[in-house]
C-alpha atoms as one frame of an Amber mdcrd trajectory, in Angstrom:
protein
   6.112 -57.567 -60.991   9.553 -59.018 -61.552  11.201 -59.075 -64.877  11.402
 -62.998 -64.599   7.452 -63.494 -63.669   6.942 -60.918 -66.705   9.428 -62.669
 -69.034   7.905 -65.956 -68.014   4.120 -64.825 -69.136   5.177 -62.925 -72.404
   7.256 -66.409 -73.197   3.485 -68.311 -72.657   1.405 -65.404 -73.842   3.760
 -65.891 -76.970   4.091 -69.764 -77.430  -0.247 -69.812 -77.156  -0.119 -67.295
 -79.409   1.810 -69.519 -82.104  -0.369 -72.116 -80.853  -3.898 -71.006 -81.800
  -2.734 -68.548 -84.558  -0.141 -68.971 -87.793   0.233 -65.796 -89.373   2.011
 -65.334 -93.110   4.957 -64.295 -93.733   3.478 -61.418 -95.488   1.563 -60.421
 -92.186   4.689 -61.025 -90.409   7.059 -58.663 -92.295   4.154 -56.154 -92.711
   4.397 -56.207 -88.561   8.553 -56.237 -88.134   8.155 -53.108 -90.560   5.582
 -51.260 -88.532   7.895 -52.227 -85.301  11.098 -51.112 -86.798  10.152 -47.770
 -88.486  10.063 -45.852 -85.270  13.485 -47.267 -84.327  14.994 -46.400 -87.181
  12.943 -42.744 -87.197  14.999 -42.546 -83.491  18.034 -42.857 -84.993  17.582
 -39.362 -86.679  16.209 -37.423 -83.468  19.375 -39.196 -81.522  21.721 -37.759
 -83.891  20.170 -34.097 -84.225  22.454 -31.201 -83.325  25.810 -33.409 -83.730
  28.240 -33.769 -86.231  26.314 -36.995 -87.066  22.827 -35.470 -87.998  23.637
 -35.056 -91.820  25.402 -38.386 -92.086  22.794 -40.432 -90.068  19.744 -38.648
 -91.736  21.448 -39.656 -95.419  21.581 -43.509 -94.676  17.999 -43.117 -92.677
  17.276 -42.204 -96.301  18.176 -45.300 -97.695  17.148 -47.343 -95.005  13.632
 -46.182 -95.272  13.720 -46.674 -98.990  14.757 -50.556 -98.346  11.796 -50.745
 -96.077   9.652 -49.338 -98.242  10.778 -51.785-101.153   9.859 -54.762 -98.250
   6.457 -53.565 -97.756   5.102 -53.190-100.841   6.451 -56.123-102.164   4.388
 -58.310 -98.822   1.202 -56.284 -99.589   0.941 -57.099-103.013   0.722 -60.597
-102.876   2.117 -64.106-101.251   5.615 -63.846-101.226   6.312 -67.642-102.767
   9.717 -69.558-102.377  12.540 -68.487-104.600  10.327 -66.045-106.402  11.163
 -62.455-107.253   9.455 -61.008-104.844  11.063 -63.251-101.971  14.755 -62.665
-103.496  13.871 -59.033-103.775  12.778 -59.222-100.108  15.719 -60.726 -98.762
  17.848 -58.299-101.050  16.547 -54.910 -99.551  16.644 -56.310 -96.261  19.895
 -56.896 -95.869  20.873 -53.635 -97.540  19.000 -52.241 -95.022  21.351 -54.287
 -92.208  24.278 -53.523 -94.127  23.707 -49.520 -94.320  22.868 -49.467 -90.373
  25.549 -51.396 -89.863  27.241 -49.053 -91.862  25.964 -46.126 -90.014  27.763
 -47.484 -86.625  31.249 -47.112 -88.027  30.827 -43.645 -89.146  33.421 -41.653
 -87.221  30.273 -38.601 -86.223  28.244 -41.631 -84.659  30.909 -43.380 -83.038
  32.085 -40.287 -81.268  28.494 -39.037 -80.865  27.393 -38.906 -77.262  24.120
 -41.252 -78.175  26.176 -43.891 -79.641  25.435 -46.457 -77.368  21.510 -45.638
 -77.965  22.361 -45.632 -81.906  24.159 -48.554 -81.440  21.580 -49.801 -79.605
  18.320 -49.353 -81.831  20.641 -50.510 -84.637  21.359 -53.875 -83.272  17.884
 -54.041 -82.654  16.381 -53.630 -86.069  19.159 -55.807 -87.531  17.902 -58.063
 -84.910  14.651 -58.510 -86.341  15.439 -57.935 -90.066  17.687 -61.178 -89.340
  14.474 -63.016 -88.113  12.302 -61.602 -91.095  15.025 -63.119 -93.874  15.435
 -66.351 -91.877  11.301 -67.021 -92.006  11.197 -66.229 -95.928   9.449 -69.013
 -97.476  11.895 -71.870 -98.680
């Protein structure tokens, strides 16, 4: 099957699924979290046995910490706009951006022979940690 008959059905499969479903934003960060941990878990095996293994696995630290923040602030409760819990949320998330971000101008990663797959998985979970602060309730 082509990529355009495939992009074409995930597109539908994804506008019925708005459609007939309307999930929270608690449900919805809950899922960009379980998505995003195994990119950012990649970033570590990319990096290991280069210069950039201690320096990546130190922000992966932090990232994972920011994450961690994220989730347990959406399973406790409704995340309501302006409170706390929402601030906190879009706090820790882009701390999260801003240490990956981070990550790509580190001299080990930008000479690292994965750096276009760092780079890569990075953009990626910026991506949708962009998308996760842009639906916070307002």
């Amino acid at each position: 099957m082509s990529n355009k008959v495939l992009s074409f059905f995930e597109k539908v499969g994804s506008a019925l699924k708005k459609f007939f479903t309307n999930p929270t934003f608690e449900k919805q960060a809950l899922a960009t979290i379980s998505y995003v941990a195994p990119l950012v878990e990649s970033l570590v095996g990319l990096s290991a046995g280069t210069a950039a293994e201690q320096a990546v696995a130190g922000v992966i630290g932090q990232v994972e910490g920011g994450l961690a923040t994220i989730a347990a602030l959406v399973q406790d409760g409704t995340v309501a706009p302006g409170s706390p819990a929402g601030v906190t949320v879009a706090t820790a998330a882009n701390s999260v951006k801003e240490n990956l971000v981070g990550l790509l101008t580190l001299a080990e990663v930008k000479n690292s022979a994965k750096a276009a797959q760092i780079t890569s998985a990075v953009d990626l979970v910026v991506g949708e940690l962009d998308a996760l602060v842009a639906n916070l309730p307002k």
